[in-house]
C-alpha positions in Angstrom: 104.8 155.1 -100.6 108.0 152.9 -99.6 108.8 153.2 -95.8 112.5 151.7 -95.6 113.9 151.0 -92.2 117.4 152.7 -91.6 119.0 151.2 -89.1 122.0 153.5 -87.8 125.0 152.0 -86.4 127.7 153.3 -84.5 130.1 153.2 -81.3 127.1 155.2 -79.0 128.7 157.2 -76.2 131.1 158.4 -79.0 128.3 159.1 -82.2 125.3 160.2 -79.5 125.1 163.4 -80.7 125.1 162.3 -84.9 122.8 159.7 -83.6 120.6 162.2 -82.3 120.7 164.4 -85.4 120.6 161.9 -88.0 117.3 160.7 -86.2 115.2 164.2 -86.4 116.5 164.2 -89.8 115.1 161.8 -91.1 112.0 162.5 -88.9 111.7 166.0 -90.1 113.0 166.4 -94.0 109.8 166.6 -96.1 110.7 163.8 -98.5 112.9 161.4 -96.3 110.2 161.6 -93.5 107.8 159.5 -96.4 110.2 157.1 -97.2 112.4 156.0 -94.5 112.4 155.4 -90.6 115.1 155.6 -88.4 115.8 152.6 -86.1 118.1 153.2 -83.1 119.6 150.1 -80.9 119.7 150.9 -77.3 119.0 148.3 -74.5 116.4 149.8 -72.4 114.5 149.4 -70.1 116.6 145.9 -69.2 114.3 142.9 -70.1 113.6 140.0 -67.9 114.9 137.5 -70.6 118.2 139.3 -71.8 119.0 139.2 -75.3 122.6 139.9 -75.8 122.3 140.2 -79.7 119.0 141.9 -79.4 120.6 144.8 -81.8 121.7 142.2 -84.6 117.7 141.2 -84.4 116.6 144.5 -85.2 119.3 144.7 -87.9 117.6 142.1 -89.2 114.1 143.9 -89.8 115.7 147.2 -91.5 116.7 147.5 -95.4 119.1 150.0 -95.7 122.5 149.9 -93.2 123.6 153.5 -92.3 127.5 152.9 -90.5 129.1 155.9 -88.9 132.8 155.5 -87.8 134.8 157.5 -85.3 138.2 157.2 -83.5 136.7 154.7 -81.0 136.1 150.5 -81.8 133.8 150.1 -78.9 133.9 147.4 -76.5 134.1 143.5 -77.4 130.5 141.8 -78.2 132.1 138.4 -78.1 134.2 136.8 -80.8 136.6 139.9 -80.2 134.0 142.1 -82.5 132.8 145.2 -81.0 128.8 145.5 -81.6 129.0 148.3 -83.9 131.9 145.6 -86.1 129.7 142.7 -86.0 126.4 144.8 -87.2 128.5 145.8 -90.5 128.9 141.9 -91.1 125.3 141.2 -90.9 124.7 143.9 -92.9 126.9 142.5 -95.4 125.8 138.5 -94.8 121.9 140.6 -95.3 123.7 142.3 -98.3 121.7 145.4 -97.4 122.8 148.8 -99.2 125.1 150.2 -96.8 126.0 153.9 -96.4 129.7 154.4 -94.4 130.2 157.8 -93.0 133.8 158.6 -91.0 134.4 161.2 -89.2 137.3 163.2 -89.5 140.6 163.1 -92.2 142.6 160.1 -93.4 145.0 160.8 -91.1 143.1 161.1 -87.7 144.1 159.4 -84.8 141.8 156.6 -84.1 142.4 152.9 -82.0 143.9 150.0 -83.3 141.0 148.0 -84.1 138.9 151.0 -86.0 142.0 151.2 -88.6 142.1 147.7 -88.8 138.0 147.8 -89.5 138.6 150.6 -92.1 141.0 148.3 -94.2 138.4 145.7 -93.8 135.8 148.1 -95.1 138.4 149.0 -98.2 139.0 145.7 -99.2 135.4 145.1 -99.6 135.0 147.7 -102.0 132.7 150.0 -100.2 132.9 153.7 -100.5 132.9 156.0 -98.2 132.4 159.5 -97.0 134.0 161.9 -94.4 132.8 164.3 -92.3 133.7 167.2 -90.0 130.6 168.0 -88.1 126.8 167.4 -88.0 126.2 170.0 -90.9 128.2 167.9 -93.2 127.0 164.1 -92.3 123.6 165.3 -92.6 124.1 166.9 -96.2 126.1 163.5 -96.8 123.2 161.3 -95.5 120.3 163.2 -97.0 122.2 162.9 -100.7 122.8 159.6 -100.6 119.6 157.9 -99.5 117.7 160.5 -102.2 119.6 158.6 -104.8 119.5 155.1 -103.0 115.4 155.5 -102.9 115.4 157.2 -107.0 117.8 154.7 -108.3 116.2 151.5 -106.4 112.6 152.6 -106.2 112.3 155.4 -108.9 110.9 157.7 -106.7 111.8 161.2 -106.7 111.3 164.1 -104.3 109.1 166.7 -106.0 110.6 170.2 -106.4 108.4 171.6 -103.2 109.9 169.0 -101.1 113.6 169.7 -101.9 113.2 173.4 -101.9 111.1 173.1 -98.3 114.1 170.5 -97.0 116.3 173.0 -97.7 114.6 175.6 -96.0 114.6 173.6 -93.2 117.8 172.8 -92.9 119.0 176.6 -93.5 116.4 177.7 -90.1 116.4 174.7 -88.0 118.6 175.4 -84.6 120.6 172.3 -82.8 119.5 173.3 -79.6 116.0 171.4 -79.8 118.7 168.6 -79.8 120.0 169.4 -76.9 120.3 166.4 -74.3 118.6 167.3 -71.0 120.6 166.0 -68.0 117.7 167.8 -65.6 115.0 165.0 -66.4 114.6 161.2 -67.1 112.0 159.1 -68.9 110.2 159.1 -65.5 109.4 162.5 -65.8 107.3 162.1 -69.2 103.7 161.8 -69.9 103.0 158.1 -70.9 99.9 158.4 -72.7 101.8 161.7 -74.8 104.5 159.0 -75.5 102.1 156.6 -76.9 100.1 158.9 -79.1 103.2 160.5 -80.7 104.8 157.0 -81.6 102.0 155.5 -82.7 101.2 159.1 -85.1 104.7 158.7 -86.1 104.7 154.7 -86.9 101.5 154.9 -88.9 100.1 152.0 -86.1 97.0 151.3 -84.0 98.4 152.6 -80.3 96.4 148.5 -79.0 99.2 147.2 -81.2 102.2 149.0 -79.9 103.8 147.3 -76.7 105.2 149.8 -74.0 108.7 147.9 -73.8 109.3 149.7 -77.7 108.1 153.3 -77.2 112.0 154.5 -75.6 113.8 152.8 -78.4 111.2 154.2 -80.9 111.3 157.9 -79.6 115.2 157.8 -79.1 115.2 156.7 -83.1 113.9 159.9 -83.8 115.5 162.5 -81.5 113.3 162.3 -78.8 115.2 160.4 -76.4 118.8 160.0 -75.6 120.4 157.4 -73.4 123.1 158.3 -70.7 124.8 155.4 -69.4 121.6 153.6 -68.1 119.1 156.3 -67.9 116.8 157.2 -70.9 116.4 161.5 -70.9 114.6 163.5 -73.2 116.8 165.9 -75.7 115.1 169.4 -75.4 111.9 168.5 -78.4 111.1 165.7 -76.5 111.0 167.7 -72.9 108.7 170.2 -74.3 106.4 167.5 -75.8 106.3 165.0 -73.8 107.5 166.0 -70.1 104.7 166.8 -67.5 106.5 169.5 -66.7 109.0 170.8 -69.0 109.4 173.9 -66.8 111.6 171.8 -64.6 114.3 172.0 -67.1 113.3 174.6 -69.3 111.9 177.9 -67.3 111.3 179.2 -70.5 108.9 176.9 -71.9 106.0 178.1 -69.5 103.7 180.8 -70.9 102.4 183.8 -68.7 99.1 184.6 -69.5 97.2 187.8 -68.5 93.9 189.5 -68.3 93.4 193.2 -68.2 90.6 195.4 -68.0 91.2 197.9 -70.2 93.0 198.8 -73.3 96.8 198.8 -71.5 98.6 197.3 -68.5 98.1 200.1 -66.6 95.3 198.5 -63.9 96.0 195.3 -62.7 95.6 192.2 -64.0 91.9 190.5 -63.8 93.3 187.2 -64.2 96.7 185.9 -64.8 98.1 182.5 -64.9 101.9 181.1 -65.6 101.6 177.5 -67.7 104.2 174.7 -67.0 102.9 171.7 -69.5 103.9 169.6 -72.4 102.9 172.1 -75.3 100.1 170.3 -76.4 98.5 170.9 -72.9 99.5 174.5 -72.6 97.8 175.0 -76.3 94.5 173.7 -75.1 95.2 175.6 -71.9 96.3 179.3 -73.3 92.6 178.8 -75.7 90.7 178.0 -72.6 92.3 181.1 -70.8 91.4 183.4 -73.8 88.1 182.5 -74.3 87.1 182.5 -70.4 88.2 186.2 -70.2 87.1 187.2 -73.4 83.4 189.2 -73.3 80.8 187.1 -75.0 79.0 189.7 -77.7 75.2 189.3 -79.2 74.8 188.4 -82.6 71.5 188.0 -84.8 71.2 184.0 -85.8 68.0 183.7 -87.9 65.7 185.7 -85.2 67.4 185.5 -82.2 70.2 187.2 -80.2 72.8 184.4 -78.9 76.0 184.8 -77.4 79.0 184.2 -79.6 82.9 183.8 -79.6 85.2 187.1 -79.5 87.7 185.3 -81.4 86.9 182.5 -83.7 88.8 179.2 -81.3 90.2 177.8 -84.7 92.2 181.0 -85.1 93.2 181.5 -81.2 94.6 178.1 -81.5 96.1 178.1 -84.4 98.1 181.6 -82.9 99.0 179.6 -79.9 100.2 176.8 -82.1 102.8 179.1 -83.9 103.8 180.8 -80.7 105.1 177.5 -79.5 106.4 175.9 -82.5 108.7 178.9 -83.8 109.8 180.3 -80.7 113.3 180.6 -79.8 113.7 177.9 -76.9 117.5 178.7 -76.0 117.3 181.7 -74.1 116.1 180.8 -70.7 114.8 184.4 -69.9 112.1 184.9 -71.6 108.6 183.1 -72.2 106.0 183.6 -74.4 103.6 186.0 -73.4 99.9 185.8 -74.1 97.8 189.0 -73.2 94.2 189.6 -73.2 93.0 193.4 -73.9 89.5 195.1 -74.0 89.8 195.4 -77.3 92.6 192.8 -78.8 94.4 189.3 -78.3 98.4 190.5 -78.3 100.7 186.9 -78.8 104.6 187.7 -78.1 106.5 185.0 -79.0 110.7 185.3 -78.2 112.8 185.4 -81.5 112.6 186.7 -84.5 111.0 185.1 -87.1 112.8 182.1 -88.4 114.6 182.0 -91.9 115.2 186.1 -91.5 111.3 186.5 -93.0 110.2 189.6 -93.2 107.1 190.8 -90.7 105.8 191.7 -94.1 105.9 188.8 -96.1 104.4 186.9 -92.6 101.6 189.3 -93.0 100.7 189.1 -96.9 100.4 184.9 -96.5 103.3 184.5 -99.1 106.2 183.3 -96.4 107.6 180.5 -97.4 107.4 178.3 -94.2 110.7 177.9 -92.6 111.1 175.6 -89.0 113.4 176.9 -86.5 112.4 174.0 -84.8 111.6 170.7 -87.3 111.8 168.3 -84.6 108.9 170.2 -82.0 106.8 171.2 -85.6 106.8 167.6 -86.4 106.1 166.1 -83.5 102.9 168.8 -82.8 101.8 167.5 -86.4 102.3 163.9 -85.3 100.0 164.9 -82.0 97.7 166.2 -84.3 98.3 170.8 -83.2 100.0 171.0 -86.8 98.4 170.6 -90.1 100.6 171.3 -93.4 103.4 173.0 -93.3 102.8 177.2 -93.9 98.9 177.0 -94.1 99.1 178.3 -90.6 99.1 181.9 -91.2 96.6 181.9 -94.1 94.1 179.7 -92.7 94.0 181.7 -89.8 93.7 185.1 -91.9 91.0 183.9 -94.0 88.8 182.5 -91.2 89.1 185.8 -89.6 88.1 187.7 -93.2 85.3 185.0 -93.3 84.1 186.1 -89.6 84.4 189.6 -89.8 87.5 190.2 -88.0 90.4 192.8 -89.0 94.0 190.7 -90.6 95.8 189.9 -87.4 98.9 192.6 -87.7 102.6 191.2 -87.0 105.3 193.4 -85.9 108.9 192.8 -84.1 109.1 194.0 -80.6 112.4 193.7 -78.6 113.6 190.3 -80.3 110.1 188.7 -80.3 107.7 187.8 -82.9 104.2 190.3 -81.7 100.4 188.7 -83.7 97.5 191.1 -82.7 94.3 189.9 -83.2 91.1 192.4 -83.0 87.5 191.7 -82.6 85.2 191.5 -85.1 84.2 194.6 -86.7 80.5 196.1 -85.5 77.5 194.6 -86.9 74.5 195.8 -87.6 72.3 196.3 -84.7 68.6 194.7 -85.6 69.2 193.6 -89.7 65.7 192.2 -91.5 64.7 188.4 -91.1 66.0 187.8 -94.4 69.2 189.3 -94.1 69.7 187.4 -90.9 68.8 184.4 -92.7 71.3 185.0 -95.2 74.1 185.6 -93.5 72.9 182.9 -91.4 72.9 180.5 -94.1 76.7 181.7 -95.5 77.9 181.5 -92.2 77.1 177.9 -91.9 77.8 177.5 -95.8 81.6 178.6 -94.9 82.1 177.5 -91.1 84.4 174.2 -90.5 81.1 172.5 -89.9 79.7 173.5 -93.4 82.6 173.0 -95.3 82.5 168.6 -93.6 78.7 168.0 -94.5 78.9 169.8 -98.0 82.4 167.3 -98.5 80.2 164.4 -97.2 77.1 165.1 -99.6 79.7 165.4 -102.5 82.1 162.8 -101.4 79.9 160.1 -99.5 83.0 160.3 -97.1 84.8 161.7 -95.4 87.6 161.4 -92.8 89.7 163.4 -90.2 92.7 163.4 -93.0 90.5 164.9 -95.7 89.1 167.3 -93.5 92.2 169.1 -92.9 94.2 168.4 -96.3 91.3 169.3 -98.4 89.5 171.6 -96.9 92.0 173.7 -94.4 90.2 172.6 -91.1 92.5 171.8 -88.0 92.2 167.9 -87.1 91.5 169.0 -83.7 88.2 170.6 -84.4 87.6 168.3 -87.2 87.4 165.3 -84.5 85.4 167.6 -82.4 82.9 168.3 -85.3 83.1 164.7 -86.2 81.9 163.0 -83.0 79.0 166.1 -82.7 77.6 165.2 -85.7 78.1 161.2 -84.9 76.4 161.8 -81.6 73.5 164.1 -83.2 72.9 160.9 -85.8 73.8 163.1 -89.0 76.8 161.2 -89.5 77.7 156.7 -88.8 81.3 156.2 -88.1 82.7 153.1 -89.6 85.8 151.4 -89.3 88.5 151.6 -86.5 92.4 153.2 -85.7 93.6 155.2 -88.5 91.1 153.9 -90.9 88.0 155.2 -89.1 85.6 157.1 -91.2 82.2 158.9 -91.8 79.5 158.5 -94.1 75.8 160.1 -93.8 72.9 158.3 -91.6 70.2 159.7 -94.0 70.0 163.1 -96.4 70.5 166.4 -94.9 
């Protein structure tokens, strides 16, 4: 697949917020995200051997120019050029395809020097098109670098991927592109950082220097830069900060215990999370299953103790919850309550796209991001898998385990899962029907599903583990390194090309 650099220039202060969008667009749309990557110029952190045409360098590594013009020139770069003027010249020197986008009529008022660049722009021939908001630049954008990459590359989105990229674009809300004034670049976890750029850039993290990660996270809508201070935009607060609560009250997540079947009697154990959402995932699981009762099952001819609720399916619950919710009421958190006899998950908003509770519950909904930016950047740090196998993965590991369908309904604006225990089993079955269902069990579990792909395959790795067979690539790393560290299994390889193979027959 092609991966073209797009470098996007423009007067900042004026264009930070197209900037911004243009950036999670191209991070987020199902077919540009394969093919392109969005390079950003800001100057950040300062270095110690300045480079005053550090931005025509990086110019100088992308293939497709992407020019957006205001009412502003920008200040003088030397030679009486603004930076933004002298880019379009080197991209025209590079004679790189070059998309112009202008904002506002004909008749606008701009300065001086930004009419006397447009005629410039004319007389060469190039053609242009206006725009009156974000809506229609990133229509405008999307079109034309579909037909740039189809004409020039003959490759072609398939249907799914244009249907899904408009989906997106109908549910997504601007206000995960908010920019946070509340926090700085300070304020984010630095390993987080790492592992989301280097997910996102397809590289080794060893081979990424630190002095790139805020121009590589500000390409895609991450980061914004205020006069000389990096912050994060709302997406990159709730992955990334330490504490997003700071900023965002309602990106904690109250957790509660009870006793019995209601609120009613207090609260056995109850806990308000303020972390980067990957963190509060791993957290709201951990809660669950610590004050979930641990029932006896029958395995082969013993009684063991076994999990309430299967942990692919609690996280995968949590997951949604903070993917989908509606971030921009400040009120209202999600809400994560454990019953005697059910797992209730309320998550704030309906549920994006108008879907029906309906069509969430028959596995047929057609998955629609309220938030494309957060979604991808969970997928990119490895808490999202493909897009809409949420939902049915988790139904059909809790058919496979015995458990009820987890029910949806609306309650007071927010999105309500419920998720029961498993139904009763039978009290003292024979040795061979223990063995049999023992057997199956193992036959269908994430853990059977890797060694039967192995014994087929000969390989296997963490992609193929959750493309093929539906397994998160959470517990699919977990599962991997148990069965490296039990000698079934010899790891080979390193980074992103690491992968399995079996020590001897099974």
């Amino acid at each position: 697949m092609i991966r073209l650099k797009v470098f996007i220039s423009s007067v900042q202060k004026e264009m930070r917020a197209e900037r911004i969008a243009i950036g999670a667009f191209l991070s987020t749309d199902d077919f540009l995200r394969e093919c392109t990557v969005p390079r950003i110029f800001e100057e950040y952190p300062q270095p110690l051997f300045p480079n005053l045409k550090a931005y025509l360098d990086l110019l100088r590594q992308c293939q497709i120019y992407l020019l957006l013009v205001g009412s502003q020139y920008g200040i003088d770069a030397g030679d009486g050029l603004s930076a933004t003027h002298e880019e379009y010249r080197l991209a025209q020197e590079l004679k790189l395809p070059t998309l112009i986008c202008i904002k506002g009529a004909r008749r606008a008022k701009r300065e001086q020097a930004v009419n006397a660049f447009l005629k410039e722009i004319e007389a060469a021939k190039h053609t242009y098109s206006r725009f009156e908001n974000e809506a229609q630049l990133l229509d405008i954008v999307g079109k034309r670098l579909r037909e740039h990459i189809e004409i020039t590359y003959s490759t072609v989105p398939l249907k799914a991927q244009i249907e899904q990229s408009a989906l997106t674009h109908q549910s997504a809300s601007e206000f995960e592109r908010g920019m946070l004034d509340a926090m700085t670049y300070e304020d984010l976890d630095t390993e987080l950082m790492l592992d989301l750029t280097a997910s996102a850039e397809e590289r080794d993290k060893e081979r990424i220097l630190p002095d790139e990660i805020p121009r590589l996270l500000l390409s895609r809508g991450y980061l914004w830069k205020d006069v000389d201070t990096l912050r994060p935009t709302v997406a990159g607060a709730l992955l990334l900060a330490r504490k997003p609560g700071m900023a965002l009250p309602q990106a904690r997540v109250q957790m509660d215990a009870f006793p019995g079947t209601d609120r009613n009697a207090e609260a056995l154990d109850s806990e308000i999370f303020d972390a980067p959402l990957s963190k509060a995932v791993e957290r709201a699981v951990a809660f669950i299953r610590r004050n979930t009762p641990k029932p006896l099952i029958v395995k082969g001819l013993k009684r063991v103790k076994a999990e309430t609720y299967p942990p692919e399916v609690l996280r995968e619950v949590v997951v949604n919850a903070v993917a989908h919710r509606e971030y921009s009421d400040r009120g209202i958190k999600i809400s994560i309550e454990v019953f005697a006899d059910r797992l209730v998950v309320s998550s704030p908003g309906l549920p994006p796209g108008g879907q029906s509770v309906s069509i969430l519950s028959s596995g047929h909904a057609r998955p629609r991001a309220r938030n494309p930016l957060v979604v991808q950047g969970l997928s990119w740090l490895e808490l999202m898998d493909e897009r809409g196998s949420g939902i049915p993965r988790m139904a059909r590991i809790l058919e496979q385990t015995g458990h009820p369908a987890p029910l949806f309904r609306i309650d007071h604006d927010c999105l309500v899962v419920e998720i029961r225990p498993a139904n009763e089993r039978e009290s003292e079955p024979s040795p061979e029907t223990a063995e049999k269902k023992e057997r199956n069990g193992i036959e269908h579990s994430p853990r059977g599903l890797i060694l039967e792909e192995v014994r087929s395959s000969g390989r296997i790795a963490t992609r193929i583990c959750v493309q093929r067979l539906g397994i998160s690539s959470a517990t699919a790393k977990r599962l991997l390194a148990e069965l490296v560290e039990e000698g079934v299994l010899i790891m080979e390889g390193s980074g992103r090309s690491v992968s399995y193979r079996l020590k001897e027959p099974i």
